[in-house]
C-alpha positions in Angstrom: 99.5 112.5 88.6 99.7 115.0 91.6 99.7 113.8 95.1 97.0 115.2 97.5 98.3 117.4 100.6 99.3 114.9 103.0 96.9 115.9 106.1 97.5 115.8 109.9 95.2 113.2 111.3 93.3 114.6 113.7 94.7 114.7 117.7 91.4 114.0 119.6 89.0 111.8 116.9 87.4 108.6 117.6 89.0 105.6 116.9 87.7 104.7 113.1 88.7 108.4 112.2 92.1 107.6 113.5 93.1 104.3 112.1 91.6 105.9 108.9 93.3 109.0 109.3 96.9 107.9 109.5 96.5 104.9 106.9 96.0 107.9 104.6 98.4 109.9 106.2 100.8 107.1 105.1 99.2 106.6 102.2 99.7 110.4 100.9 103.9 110.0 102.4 104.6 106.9 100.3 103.4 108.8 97.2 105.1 112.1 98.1 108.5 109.7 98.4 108.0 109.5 95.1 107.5 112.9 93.8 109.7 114.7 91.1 111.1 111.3 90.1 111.5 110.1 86.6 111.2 106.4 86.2 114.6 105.1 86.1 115.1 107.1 89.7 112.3 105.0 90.8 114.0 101.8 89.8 116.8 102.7 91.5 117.5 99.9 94.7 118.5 101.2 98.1 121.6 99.5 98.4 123.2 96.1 98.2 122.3 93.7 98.5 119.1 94.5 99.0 116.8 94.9 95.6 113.8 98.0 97.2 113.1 100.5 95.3 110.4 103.5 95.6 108.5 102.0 92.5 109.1 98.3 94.2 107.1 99.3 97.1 104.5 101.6 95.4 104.2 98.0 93.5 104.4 96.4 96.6 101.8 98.1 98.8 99.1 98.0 96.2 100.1 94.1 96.1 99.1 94.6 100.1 96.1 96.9 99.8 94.5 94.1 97.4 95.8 91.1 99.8 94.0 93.0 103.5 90.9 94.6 101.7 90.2 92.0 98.9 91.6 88.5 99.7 91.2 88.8 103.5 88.4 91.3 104.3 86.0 90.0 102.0 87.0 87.1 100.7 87.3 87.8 97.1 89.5 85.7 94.9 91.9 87.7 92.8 95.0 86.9 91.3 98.4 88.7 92.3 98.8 92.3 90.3 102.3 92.4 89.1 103.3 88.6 89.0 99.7 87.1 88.6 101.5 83.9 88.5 102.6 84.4 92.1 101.4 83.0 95.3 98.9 85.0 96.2 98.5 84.1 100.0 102.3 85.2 100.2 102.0 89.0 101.0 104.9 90.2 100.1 104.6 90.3 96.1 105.3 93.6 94.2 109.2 94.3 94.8 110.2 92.7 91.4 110.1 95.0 88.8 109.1 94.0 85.6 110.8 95.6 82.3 109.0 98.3 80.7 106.4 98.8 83.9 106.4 102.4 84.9 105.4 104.3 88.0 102.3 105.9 86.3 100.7 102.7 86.1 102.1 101.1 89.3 100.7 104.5 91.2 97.6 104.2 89.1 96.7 100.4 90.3 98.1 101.1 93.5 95.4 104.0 94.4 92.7 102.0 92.8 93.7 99.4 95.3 93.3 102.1 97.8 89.6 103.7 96.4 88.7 99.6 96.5 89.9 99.1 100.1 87.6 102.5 101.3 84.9 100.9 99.6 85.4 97.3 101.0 85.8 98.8 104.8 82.9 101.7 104.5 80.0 99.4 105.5 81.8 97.4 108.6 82.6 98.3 111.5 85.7 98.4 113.4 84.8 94.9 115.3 83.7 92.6 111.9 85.0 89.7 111.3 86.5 87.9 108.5 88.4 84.5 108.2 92.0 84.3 108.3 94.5 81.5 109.2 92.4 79.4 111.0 90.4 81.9 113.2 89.2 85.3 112.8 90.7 88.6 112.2 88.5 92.1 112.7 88.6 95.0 110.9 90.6 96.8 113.6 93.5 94.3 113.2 93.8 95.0 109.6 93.9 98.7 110.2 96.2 98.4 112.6 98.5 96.1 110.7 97.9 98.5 107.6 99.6 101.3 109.7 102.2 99.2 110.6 102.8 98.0 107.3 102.9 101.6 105.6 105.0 103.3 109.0 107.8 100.7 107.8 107.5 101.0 104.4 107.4 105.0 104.8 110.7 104.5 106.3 112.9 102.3 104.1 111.0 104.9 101.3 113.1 107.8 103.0 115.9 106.3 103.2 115.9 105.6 99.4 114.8 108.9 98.9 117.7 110.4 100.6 120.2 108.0 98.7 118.7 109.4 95.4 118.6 112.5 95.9 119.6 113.9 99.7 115.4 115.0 100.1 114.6 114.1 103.3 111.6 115.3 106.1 109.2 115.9 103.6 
């Protein structure tokens, strides 16, 4: 599976079109991370002790795409992707790696994670509510904390990157 150009988001949009714009910006960056590796590259772990990997966050972010979009946004009540057995109010499932899984299908759930999240959002607006931890969280809040999420991720995924193979600014 090809990765899409990775687009600029746009310098003077409003703000929908931004929050949107650099979720996929990350988005696109976490799966070019990934690009020209074969699976066992993927598996590789930074370094000790610590057990991230590319294909443990690719696993990891579709875990959070589903959490925001799904379990928070609208409520829906779905079971944990890669560890269904897993709490799945804990948010930060997806780094194991199971034997035999394989990017193709960890990038393959993760974007339909994503194409699930565009549809979930494409009807509210920016200031909808939904419930979460004993109040209210809006739309903008998960956006934001989507960016967030991705920016750091997008880092430790360079990093691993350039462990692997030296690749780097791309």
């Amino acid at each position: 599976m090809s990765t899409p150009e990775r687009a600029m988001p746009p310098l003077d949009a409003d703000e929908r079109t931004s929050l949107t714009s650099w979720l996929d910006f990350y988005r696109t960056t976490l799966a070019q991370k990934c690009e020209g590796l074969d699976d066992e590259r993927l598996r590789e772990a930074s370094v000790e002790p610590s057990p991230i990997s590319l294909l443990g966050l690719v696993q990891h972010m579709a875990e959070v795409e589903r959490n925001w979009f799904r379990r928070v946004l609208v409520q829906e009540d779905v079971p944990p992707i890669f560890t269904p057995d897993a709490d799945p109010s804990a948010d930060d499932g997806g780094f194991d790696l199971v034997e035999g899984a394989g990017y193709d299908e960890a990038l393959s759930l993760w974007r339909a994670e994503v194409e699930r999240a565009r549809a979930n959002c494409a009807a509210r607006s920016l200031d909808d509510t939904s419930p979460f931890m004993g109040g209210q969280v809006t739309l903008r809040w998960i956006y934001t904390h989507m960016n967030g999420e991705y920016a750091r991720h997008c880092g430790h995924a360079d990093l691993i990157r350039e462990r692997i193979d030296g690749r780097t600014g791309f």
